[in-house]
BAKE-124022 format. One line per field, with one value per residue (C-alpha): z, x, y; residue in one letter. Coordinates in Angstrom, 2 decimals. Layout:
pz Z|... $
px X|... $
py Y|... $
residu a|... $
***
This chain:
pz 17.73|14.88|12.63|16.02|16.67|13.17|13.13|16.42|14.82|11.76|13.31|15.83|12.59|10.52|13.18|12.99|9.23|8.11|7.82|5.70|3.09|3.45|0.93|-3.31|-3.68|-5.75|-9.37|-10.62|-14.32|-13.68|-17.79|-20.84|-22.12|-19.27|-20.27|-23.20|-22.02|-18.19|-14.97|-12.57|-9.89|-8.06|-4.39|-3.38|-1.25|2.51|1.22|0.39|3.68|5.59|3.89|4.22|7.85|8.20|5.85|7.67|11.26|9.67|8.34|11.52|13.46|10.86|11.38|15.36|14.59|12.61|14.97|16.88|20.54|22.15|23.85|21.73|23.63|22.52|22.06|23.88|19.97|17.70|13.97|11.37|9.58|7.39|3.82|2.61|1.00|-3.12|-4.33|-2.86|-4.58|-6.56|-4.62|-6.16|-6.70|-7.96|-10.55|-11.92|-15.04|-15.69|-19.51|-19.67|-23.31|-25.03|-27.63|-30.92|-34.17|-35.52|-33.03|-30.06|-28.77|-26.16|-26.06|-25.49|-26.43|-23.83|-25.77|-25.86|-22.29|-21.69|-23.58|-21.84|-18.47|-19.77|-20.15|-16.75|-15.57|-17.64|-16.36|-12.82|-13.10|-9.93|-7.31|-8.65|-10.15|-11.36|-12.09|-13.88|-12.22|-14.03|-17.00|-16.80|-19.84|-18.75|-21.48|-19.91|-22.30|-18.96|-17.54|-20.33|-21.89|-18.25|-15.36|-14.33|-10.93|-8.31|-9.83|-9.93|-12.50|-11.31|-8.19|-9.51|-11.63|-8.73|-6.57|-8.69|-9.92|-7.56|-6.00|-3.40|-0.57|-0.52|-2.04|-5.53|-8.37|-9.99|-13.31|-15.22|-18.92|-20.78|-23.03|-20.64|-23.14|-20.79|-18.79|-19.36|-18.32|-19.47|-16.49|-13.01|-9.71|-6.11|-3.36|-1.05|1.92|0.68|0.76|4.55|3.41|1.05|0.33|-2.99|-4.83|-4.76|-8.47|-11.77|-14.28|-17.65|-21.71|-23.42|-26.50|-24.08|-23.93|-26.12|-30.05|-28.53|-31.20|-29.74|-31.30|-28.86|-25.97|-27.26|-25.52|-22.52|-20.01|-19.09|-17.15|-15.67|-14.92|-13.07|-11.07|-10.05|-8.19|-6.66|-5.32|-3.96|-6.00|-6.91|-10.32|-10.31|-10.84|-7.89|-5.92|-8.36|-7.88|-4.68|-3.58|-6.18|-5.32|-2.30|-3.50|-3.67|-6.29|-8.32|-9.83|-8.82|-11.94|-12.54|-14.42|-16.69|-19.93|-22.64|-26.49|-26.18|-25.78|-25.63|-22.63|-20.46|-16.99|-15.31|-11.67|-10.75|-9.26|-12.25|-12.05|-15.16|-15.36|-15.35|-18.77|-18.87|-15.57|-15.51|-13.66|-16.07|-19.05|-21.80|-24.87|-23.98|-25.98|-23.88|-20.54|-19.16|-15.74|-11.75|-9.24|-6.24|-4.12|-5.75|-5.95|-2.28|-1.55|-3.72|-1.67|1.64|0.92|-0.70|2.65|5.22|3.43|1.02|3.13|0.00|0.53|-1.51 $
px -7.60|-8.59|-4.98|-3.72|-5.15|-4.51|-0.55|-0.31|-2.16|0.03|3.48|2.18|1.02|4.01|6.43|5.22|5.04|8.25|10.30|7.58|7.03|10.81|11.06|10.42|7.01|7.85|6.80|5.55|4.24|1.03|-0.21|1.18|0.90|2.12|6.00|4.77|2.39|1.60|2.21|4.72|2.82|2.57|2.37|2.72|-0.48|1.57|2.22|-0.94|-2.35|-0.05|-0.53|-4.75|-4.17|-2.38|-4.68|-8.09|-7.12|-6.30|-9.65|-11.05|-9.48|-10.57|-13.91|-13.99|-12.03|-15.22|-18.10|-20.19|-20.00|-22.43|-23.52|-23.64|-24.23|-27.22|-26.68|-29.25|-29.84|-28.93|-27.54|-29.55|-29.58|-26.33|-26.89|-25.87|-21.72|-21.32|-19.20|-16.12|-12.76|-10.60|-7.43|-4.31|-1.24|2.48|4.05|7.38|8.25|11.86|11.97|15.59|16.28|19.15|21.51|22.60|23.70|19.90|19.50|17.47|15.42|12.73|12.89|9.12|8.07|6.95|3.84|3.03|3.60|0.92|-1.58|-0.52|-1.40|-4.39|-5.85|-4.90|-6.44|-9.70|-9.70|-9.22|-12.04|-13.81|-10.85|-7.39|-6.09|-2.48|-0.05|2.75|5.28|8.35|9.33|13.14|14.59|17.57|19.97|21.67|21.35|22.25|18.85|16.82|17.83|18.23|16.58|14.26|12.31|14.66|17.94|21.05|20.17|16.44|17.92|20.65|18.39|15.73|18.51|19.69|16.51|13.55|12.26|9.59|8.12|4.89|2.97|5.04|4.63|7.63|7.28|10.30|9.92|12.54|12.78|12.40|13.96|15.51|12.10|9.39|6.81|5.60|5.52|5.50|4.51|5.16|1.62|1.60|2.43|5.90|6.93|8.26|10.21|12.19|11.53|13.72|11.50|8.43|7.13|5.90|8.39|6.82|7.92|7.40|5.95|2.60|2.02|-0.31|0.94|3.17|3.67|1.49|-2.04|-3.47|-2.12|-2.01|-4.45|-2.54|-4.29|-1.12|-0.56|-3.44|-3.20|-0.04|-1.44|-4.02|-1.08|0.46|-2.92|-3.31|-5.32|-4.93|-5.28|-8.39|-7.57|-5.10|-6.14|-7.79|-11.55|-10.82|-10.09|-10.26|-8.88|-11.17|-13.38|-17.18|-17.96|-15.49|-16.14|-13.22|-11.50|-9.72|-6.74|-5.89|-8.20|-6.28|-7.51|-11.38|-13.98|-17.63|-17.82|-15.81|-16.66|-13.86|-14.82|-18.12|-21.23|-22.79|-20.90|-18.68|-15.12|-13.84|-13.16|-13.51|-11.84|-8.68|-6.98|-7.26|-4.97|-7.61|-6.92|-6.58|-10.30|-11.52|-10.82|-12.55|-13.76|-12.97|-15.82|-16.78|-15.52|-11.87|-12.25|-13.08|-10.00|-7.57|-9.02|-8.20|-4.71|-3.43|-5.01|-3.66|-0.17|0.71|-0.92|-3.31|-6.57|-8.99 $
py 48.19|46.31|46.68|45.99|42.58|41.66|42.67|40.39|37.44|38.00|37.86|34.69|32.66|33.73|32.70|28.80|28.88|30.94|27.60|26.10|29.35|30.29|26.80|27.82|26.21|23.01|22.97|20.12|19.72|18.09|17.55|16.34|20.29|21.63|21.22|24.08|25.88|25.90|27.96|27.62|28.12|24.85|24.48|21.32|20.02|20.04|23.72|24.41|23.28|25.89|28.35|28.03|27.38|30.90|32.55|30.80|31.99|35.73|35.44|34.99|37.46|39.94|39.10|39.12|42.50|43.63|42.43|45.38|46.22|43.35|46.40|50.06|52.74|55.07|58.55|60.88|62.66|60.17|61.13|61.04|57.83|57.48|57.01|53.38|53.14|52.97|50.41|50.45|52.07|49.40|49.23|50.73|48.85|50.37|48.14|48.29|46.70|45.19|44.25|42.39|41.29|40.20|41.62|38.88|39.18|39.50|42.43|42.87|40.19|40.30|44.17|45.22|49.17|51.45|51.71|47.78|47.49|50.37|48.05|45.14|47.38|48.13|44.95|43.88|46.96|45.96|42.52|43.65|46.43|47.50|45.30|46.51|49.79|48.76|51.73|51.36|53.36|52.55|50.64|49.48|48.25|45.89|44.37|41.44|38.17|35.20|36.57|36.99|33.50|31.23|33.12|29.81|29.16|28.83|29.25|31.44|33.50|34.20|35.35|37.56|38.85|39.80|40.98|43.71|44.92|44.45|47.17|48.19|46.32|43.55|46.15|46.83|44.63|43.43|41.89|40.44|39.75|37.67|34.73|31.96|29.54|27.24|27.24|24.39|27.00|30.55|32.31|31.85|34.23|34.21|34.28|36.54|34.17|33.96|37.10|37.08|34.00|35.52|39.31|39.06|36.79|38.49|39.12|37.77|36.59|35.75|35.28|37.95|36.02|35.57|39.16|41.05|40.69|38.72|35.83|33.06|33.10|31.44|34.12|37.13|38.85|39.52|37.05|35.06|38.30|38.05|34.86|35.39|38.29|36.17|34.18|37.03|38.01|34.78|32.47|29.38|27.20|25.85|22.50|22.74|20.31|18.32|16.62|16.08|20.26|22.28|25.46|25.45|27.71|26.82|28.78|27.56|23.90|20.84|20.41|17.42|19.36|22.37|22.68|24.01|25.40|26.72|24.24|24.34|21.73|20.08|18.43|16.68|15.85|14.15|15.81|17.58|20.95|21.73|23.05|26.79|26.93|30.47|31.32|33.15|30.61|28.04|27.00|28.03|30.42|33.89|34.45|31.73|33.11|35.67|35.66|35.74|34.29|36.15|33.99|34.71|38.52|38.39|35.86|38.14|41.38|39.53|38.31|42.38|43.24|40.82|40.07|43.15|45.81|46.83|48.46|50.49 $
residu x|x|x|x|x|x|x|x|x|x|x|x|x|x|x|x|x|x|x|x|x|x|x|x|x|x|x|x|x|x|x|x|x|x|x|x|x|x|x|x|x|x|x|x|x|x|x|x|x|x|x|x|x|x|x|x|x|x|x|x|x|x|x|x|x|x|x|x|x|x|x|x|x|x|x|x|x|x|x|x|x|x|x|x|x|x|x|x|x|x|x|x|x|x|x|x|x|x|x|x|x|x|x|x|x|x|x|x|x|x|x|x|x|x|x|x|x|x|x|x|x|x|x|x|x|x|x|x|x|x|x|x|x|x|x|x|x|x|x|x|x|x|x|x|x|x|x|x|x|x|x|x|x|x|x|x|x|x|x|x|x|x|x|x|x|x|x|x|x|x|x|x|x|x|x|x|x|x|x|x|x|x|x|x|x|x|x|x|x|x|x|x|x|x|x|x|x|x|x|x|x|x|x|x|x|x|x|x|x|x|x|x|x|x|x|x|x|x|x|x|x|x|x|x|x|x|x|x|x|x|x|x|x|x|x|x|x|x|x|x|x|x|x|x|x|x|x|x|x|x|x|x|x|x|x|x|x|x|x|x|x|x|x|x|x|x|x|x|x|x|x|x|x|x|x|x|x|x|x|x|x|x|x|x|x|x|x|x|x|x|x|x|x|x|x|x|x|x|x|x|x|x|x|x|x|x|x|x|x|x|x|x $
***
């Protein structure tokens, strides 16, 4: 009864929003150091309202879905008392891992080892402990030099590139590594309310050189990744919406914008609360972030369950 109501709910809310998530989210650089180092992932804010409208009333649904009888019956010899659950099973998501690099006179660039991209799946499985259990079910080594050096968000080569290689349904991760030389960002995911919208786009494209050892001091620890994933999960930055919003978490602080380098203190929004410097979804040094609130592992758990059909 319960995946019932929820499927119905789903496809009424869907219907009225399709035309809205069907768009690319618009990217918008939104700091000076954005341009070199940022995220693609930008809703706009009319975007960002639908998509928390759809996601609210799913959320309530699922909770009417979970509320006892008013009126249990009671058994004539009641069971003895059940002992309480243990800590529920991560949930496991397939990923498949399209490495396109490019062939020049030096030699191969972009080409990534199996055994690097192992680590790199280790330290999003580390990061995700206890919520996710990523498995890497494939590792697809694609030489094709257009996609590796001009694949950007939203153009021809992005799609022709997802087109021939993505595989799976809303609950396989695709991630595309390539140069992303033409890009003003390092990498860039899709939420999980866009997938009905456009099926093809679903994934995580990122530059290699932000992947563990991957040349950039300050990100090579593998939590652009993570970052990303965070997206496709269905967070948001945490400066999204600015003082005003945040990323409507309360357990996240309003951050006036991204923080970048390490710092010992920063506190952008008034009201005494200080920024998420050490929050994945933040712009800080790889060393410097290391953290998801409650409030976000909850939201990510949601959103796998309501919109990728993920469950522990």
């Amino acid at each position: 009864m319960r995946s019932n109501v929820l499927s119905t709910l789903f496809t009424l809310v869907t219907i009225t929003v399709t035309s809205v998530l069907s768009v690319p989210f618009n990217v918008t650089t939104i700091h000076p150091r954005a341009s070199q180092l940022g995220c693609g992932s930008n809703p706009s804010p009319s975007e960002v309202r639908t998509m928390e409208s759809q996601f609210r009333e799913l959320l309530r649904a699922d909770e009417e879905a979970r509320m006892p009888p008013t009126d249990p019956p009671i058994p004539d010899d009641p069971d003895p008392p059940t002992p309480p659950p243990g800590p529920p099973k991560p949930a496991s998501v397939n990923v498949v891992w399209h490495n396109v690099y490019a062939s020049t006179q030096a030699g191969n660039v972009g080409w990534l080892s199996d055994d690097l991209i192992n680590k790199q799946m280790a330290q999003l499985n580390r990061d995700y402990r206890g919520l996710f259990a990523f498995k890497l079910t494939k590792i697809n080594h694609v030489l094709n030099n257009i996609w590796h050096d001009k694949a950007d968000t939203g153009n021809a080569e992005e799609a022709a590139m997802k087109k021939a290689l993505r595989v799976g349904g809303p609950e396989t991760l695709n991630i595309y590594s390539i140069s992303m030389k033409s890009s003003s960002f390092i990498g860039y995911s899709s939420f999980p309310q866009d997938y009905n919208g456009n099926k093809v786009n679903d994934g995580i494209i990122i530059t290699y050189t932000v992947l563990m050892n991957g040349g950039r001091p300050e990100y090579s620890l593998g939590r652009t990744l993570t970052h990303e994933v965070g997206h496709w999960t269905g967070l948001f930055h945490v400066f999204q919406g600015g003082c005003a919003d945040g990323d409507g978490l309360s357990d996240t602080a309003p951050q006036a914008g991204p923080n970048f380098g390490c710092p010992t203190f920063a506190d952008s929004c008034p009201g005494g609360r200080v920024d998420n410097i050490h929050n994945y979804m933040d712009y800080t040094n790889d060393a410097c972030r290391t953290q998801f609130t409650k409030q976000q592992k909850a939201r990510m758990s949601d959103m796998c369950r309501f919109y990728r059909n993920i469950y522990p």
